[in-house]
Phi, psi and omega in degrees: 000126172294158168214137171263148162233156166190184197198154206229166136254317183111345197292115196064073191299137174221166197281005172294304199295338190270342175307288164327304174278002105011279194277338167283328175297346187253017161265353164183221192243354173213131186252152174239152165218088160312096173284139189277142193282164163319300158275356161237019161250000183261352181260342162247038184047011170284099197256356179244060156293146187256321195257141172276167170338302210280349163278339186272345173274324169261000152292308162327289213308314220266329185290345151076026177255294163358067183269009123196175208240150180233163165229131201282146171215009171201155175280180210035067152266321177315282178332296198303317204273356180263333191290317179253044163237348193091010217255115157270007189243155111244148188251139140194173172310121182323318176291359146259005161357101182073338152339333197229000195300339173306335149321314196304329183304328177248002197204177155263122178242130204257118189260138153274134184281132183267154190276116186307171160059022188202124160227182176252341157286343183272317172317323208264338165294346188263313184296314152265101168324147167286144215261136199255145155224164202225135173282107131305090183083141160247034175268172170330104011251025188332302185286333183295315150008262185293291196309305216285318143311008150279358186249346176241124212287154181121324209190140179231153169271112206243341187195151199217132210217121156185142186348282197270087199289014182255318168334300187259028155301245236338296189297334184278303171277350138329265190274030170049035176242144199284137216234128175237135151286347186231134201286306184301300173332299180272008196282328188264022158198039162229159135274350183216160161219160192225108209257114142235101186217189168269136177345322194275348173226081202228327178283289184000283191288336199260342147317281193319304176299276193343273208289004160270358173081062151270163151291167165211129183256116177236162211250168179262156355269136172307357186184146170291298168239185195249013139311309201280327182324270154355294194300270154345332181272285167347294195300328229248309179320314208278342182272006195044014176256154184297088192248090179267159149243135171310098174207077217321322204278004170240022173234002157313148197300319185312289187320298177313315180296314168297319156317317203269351187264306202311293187304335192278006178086004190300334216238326174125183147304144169266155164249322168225184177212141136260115181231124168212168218188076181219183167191156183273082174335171183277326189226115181273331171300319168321284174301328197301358159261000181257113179301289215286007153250017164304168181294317198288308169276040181242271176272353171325297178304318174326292191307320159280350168342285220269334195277323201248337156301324175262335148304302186115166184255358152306081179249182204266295187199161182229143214217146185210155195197120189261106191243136166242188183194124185047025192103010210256096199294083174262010190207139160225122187240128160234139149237163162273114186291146132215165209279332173256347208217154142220169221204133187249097167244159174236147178256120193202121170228078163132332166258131182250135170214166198289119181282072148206194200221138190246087171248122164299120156262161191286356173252347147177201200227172173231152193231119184253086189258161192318124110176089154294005170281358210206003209279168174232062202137111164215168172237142138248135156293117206246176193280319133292104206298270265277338202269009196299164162229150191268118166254163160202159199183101146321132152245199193226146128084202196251355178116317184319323198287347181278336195278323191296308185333310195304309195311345171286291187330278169344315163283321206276316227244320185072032169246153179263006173190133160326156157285318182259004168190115186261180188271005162284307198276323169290315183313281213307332172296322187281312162317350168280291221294333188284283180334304164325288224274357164269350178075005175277085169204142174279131181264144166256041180286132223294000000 
């Protein structure tokens, strides 16, 4: 029996993609077809997929051309995978022309000619419009942003709202963006908007939009309590748009892997988590009097991300010991109660500790090192070190490009709440971020 291979994403399957698999099936008596995973079209930068894996497996499935689908999840797979099916073709698509010839050492490799006039980028241009958005405030990481939205197809940054308009020219006309003085004005000729501004007017702006019909990306923490949570959530369901928080660190490709290792049991029951998260500003003096740039509301929401996401957002109690200075919030170590478990974070805006995250299990443990917020690399660890295992997972950029990518979808998709952060997991992070801003903590003060 001959056996072919060939390999896809697949996305928003068309007779182009059905042609191709057609002219692979008639090369020989059995087709194998490798769909590319999720996490392995965003670690080779493919960022405007519309369909998941498992929808995308099951558009093949349906074209009855398959007799089976694999999912590609690292490069240099192709070698394994011709070496363990046995496989004498690999097909793939003309426009990779010589691209695979290194194969022939193990196989016959084959180019297939593609069906003109049909793409799966035109489709997603046709079905989706470009999603127009206009930046509420332009501070720090407003330009890392707008660079990081030039890789991702779908939505352009068209417009900028901010106070003070003599700050932001410079920047706006830098990246060709049209610059308002009046909120309301541009709320009416964007669809979405991505609020980075302080915290205390986060309910406001984020009213406004809602109620100009924008989608809303707002930066953490998206909110003080979890009346306004509520409220606000409420709103954006009854307006049918889209209200996320911005929060880059839970769509790196390494974090989703590490979640789906956490969840499959490799590690055992968790008993804890350990997490920190600080840095020294250059000039501290600047900020040290603006409460809403303390560390917890700097960093809180990062920090419980992985803890409430693994623990669940049921916890017992949460306990927190706070040190300030002049009013100025630099360190926060909290824990968590939970009925099987407990959980550790530290918080340092002006104080440095090691940024990295420890979750225990009853089989061995994962080890995150510092910036595990940004990380591409972890290990888990067993009580006999030679059995450690290594992951590594690429990202692009600085990260941004993956939470606007969800935030697309989310639009396009017509969904209200991520696959990877929901709105029970924000509300329970905005209940800690409340508990703080109540003063429910034990003070350290120098």
């Amino acid at each position: 029996m001959k056996k072919v291979i060939t390999y896809g994403t697949y996305d928003l399957l068309h007779y182009g993609h059905i042609a191709l698999l057609e002219r692979a099936k008639a090369l020989g008596d059995y087709l194998i077809v490798g769909v590319t995973s999720d996490a392995f079209d965003k670690n080779r930068g493919k960022l405007n997929v519309q369909q998941s894996v498992v929808e995308r497996i099951e558009a093949v499935k349906k074209t009855g051309l398959a007799d089976e689908i694999i999912i590609e999840e690292y490069e240099g797979q192709k070698i394994s995978d011709i070496k363990k099916y046995n496989v004498d073709i690999f097909a793939i698509g003309s426009d990779w022309q010589g691209k695979f010839d290194y194969l022939n050492e193990y196989c016959q490799v084959v180019y297939l000619k593609r069906t003109e006039g049909v793409s799966s980028t035109a489709l997603r241009e046709t079905q989706n419009p470009i999603v127009k958005i206009g930046l509420v405030g332009l501070a720090n990481p407003t330009e890392r942003i707008i660079q990081e939205s030039l890789y991702v197809s779908g939505m352009e940054i068209t417009a900028a709202y901010n106070s003070h308009v003599a700050e932001a020219s410079a920047i706006c006309e830098k990246y060709n963006i049209e610059l308002y003085s009046d909120l309301e004005n541009m709320l009416q000729n964007v669809d979405a908007v991505y609020i980075n501004s302080l915290l205390p007017e986060h309910v406001t702006l984020i009213e406004k939009a809602l109620n100009n019909e924008c989608h809303v990306l707002c930066e953490s923490p998206i909110f003080m309590n979890k009346s306004d949570a509520d409220r606000l959530f409420d709103l954006a369901e009854k307006k049918q748009k889209i209200l996320f928080e911005a929060i880059k660190t839970i769509f790196f490709p390494a974090f989703e892997h590490l979640m789906l290792i956490v969840n499959s049991g490799t590690i055992g029951s968790i008993r804890d988590i350990e997490v920190s998260c600080s840095h020294i500003p250059e000039d501290l003096n600047e900020i040290k009097n603006e409460k809403y740039k303390g560390s917890m509301y700097d960093w809180g929401s990062i920090a419980l991300i992985p803890i409430i996401k693994i623990l669940g957002t049921e916890y017992e109690y949460c306990t927190m010991f706070d040190y300030e200075k002049a009013g100025f919030n630099y360190f926060v170590r909290g824990l968590l109660k939970y009925k099987n478990a407990t959980a550790v974070f530290k918080v340092g805006k002006g104080i440095k500790t090691e940024g990295q995250m420890i979750i225990t299990g009853t089989k061995g443990y994962i080890y995150v090192p510092a910036p595990w917020w940004k990380t591409d690399y972890f290990e888990i660890r067993y009580e006999d070190l030679r059995s450690t295992k290594k992951y590594f997972y690429r990202y692009e950029g600085e990260g941004f490009r993956y939470e606007l990518l969800e935030f697309i979808k989310m639009i396009n998709q017509n969904r209200r709440e991520s696959y990877l952060y929901s709105q029970k997991e924000i509300k329970s992070i905005v209940g800690i971020i409340e508990q703080f801003e109540k003063e429910e903590v034990e003070k350290l003060n120098s």
